[in-house]
ZALO-930953 format. One record per atom (N, C-alpha, C): x, y, z; residue in three letters. Coordinates in steps of 0.1 Angstrom, whole numbers, padded with zeros to 4 digits, always signed. Atoms other than C-alpha are relative to their C-alpha. Example, Ala and Ser with C-alpha at 12.3 -4.5 7.8 and 13.67 -1.06 7.14 Angstrom:
+0009-0012+0000ala/+0123-0045+0078ala/+0009+0012+0000ala/-0009-0011+0000ser/+0137-0011+0071ser/-0008+0011+0008ser/
END
This chain:
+0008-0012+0000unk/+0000+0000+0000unk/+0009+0012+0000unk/-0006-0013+0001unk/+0013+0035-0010unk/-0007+0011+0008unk/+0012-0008-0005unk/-0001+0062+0012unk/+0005+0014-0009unk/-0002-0016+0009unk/-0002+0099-0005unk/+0006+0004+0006unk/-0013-0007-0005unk/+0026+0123+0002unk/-0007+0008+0012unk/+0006-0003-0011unk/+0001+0142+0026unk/+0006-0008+0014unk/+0005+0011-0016unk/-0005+0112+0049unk/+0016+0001+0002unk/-0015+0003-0008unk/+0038+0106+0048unk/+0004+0015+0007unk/-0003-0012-0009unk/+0043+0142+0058unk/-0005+0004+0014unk/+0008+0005-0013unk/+0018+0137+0084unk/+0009-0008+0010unk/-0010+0012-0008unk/+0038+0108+0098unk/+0010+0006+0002unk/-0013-0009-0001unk/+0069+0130+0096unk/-0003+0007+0009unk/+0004-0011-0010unk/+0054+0157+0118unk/-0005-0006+0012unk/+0003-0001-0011unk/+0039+0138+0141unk/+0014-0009+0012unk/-0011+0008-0005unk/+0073+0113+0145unk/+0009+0012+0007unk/-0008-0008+0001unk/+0093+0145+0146unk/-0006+0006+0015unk/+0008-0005-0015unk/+0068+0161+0177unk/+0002-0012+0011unk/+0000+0007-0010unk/+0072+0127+0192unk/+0014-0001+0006unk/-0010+0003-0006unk/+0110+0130+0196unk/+0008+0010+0001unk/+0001-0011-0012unk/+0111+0161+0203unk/+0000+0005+0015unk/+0003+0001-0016unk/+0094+0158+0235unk/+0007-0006+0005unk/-0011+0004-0007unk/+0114+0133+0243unk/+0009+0002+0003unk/-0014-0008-0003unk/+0143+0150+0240unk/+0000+0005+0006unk/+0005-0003-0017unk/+0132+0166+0273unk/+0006-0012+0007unk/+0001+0007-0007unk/+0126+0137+0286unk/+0017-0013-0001unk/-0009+0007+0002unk/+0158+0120+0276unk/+0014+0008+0012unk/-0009-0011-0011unk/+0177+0147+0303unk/+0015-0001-0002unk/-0012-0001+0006unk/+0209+0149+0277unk/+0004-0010-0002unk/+0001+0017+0004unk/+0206+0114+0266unk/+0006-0005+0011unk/-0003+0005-0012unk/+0214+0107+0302unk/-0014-0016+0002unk/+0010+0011-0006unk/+0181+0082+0304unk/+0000-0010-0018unk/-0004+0007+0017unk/+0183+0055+0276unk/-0013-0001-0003unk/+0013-0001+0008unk/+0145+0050+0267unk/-0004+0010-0005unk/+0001-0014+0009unk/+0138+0085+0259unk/+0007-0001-0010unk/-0010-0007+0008unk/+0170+0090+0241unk/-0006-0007-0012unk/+0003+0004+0012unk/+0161+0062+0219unk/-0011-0004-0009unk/+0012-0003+0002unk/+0125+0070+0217unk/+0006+0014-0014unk/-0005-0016+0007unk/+0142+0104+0203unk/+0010-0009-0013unk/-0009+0004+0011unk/+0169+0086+0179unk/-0015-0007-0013unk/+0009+0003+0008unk/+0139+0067+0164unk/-0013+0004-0009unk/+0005-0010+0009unk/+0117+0091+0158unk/+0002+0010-0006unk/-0008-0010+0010unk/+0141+0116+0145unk/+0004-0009-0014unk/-0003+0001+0006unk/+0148+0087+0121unk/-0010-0004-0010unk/+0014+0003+0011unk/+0109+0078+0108unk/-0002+0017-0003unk/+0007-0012+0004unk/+0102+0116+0108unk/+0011+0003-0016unk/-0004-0002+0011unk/+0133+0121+0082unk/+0003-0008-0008unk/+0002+0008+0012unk/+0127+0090+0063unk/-0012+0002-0006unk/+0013-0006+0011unk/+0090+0103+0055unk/+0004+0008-0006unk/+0000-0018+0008unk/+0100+0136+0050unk/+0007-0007-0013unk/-0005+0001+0011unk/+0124+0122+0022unk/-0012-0008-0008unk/+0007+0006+0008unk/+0097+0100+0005unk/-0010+0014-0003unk/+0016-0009+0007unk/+0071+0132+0005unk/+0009+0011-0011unk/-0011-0012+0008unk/+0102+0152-0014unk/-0001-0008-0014unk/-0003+0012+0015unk/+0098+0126-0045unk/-0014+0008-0007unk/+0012-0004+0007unk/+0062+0146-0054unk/-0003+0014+0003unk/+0006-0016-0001unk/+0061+0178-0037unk/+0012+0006+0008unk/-0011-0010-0005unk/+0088+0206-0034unk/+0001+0002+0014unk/-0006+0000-0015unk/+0111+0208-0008unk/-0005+0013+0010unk/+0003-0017-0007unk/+0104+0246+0003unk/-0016-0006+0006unk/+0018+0003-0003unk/+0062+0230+0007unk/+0002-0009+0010unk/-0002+0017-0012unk/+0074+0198+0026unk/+0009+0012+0012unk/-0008-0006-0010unk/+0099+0220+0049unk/-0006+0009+0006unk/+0007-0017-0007unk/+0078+0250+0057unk/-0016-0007+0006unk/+0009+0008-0007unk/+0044+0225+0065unk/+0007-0008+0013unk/-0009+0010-0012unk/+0072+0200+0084unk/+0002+0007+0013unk/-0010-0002-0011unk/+0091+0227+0106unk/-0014+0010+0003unk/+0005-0009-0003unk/+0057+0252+0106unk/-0011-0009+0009unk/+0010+0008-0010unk/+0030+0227+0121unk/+0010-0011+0010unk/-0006+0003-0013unk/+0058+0208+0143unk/+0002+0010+0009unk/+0000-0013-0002unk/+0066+0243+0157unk/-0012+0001+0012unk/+0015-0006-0005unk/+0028+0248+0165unk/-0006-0014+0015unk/+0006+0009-0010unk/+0024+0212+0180unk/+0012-0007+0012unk/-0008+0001-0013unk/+0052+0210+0200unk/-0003+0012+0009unk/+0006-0009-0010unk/+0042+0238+0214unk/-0007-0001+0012unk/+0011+0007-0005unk/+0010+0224+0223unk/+0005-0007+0012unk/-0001+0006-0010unk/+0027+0196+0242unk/+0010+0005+0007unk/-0001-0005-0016unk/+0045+0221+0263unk/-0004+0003+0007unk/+0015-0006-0006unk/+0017+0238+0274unk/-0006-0012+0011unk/+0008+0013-0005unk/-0001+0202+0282unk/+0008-0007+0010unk/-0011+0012-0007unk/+0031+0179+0294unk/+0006+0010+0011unk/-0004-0006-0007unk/+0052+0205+0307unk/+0000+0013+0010unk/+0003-0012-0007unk/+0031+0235+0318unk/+0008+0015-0010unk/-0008-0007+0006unk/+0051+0258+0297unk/-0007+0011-0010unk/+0015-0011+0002unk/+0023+0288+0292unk/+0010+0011-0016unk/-0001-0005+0009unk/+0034+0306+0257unk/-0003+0014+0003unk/+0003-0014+0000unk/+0032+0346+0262unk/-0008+0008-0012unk/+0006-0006+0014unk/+0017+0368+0238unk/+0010+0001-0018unk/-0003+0002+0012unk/+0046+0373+0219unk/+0003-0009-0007unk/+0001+0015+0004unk/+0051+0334+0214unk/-0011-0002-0008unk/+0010-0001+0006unk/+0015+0335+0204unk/-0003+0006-0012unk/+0002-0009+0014unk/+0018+0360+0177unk/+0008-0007-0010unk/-0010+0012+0007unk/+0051+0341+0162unk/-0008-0008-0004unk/+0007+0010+0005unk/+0032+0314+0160unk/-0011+0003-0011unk/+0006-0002+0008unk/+0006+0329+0146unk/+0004+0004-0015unk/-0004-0006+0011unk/+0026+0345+0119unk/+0008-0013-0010unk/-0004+0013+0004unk/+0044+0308+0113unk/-0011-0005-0004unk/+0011+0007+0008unk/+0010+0295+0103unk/-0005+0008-0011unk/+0004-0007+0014unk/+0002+0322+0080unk/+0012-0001-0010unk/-0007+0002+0012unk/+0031+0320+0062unk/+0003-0013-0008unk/+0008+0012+0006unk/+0021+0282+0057unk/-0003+0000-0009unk/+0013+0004+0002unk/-0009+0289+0048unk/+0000+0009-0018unk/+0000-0011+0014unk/+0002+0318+0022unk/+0008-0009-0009unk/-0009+0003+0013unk/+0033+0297+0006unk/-0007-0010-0007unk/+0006+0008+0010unk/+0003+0267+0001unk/-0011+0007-0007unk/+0015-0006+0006unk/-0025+0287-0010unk/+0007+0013-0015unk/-0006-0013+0007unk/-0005+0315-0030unk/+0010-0004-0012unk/-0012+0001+0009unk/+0026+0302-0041unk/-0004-0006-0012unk/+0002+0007+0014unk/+0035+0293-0077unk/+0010-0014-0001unk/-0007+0009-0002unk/+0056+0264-0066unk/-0011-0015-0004unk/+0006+0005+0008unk/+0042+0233-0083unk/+0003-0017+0009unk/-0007+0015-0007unk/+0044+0194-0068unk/+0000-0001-0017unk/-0001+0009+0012unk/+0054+0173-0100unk/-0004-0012+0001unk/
END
């Protein structure tokens, strides 16, 4: 089964938020389950990301990858770690989704 470049980008973002977090929780790869919670999902996030690069430009895969990871790690510091975002964090953010939202909606960048 092939899944669409969507869905692997998906997988990418959410692998990439999962070892992330961990990377916290790995406390300088002092703890070995984290750390290799973190090695493994840093290595499914950038083996999708390379499969979604075979149909749709890199600049669209990199700026969805690093703009909605961004947004959802966020999230789980807020949730996991208590880690309250200020306004100007909030705006950032905000401004990282629109430029998303502009390079998919706008741009003349083309998947092949």
């Amino acid at each position: 089964m092939r899944l669409p470049p969507y869905a692997l980008l998906a997988i990418a973002i959410v692998a990439e938020v999962i070892a992330t977090s961990a990377l916290r929780a790995s406390a300088g790869f002092t703890r070995w389950l984290p750390a290799v919670v973190v090695v493994l999902g840093y290595g499914v996030s950038f083996y999708m990301l390379s499969l979604t690069l075979k149909s749709i430009p890199v600049g669209i895969v990199y700026a969805i990858w690093s703009g909605v990871g961004i947004v959802l790690i966020t999230l789980v510091a807020l949730v996991v770690y208590r880690q309250v975002p200020d306004l100007p964090a909030v705006a950032g953010l905000g401004l990282i989704v629109a430029g998303v939202v502009v390079l998919n909606l706008f741009s003349k960048m083309q998947a092949h």
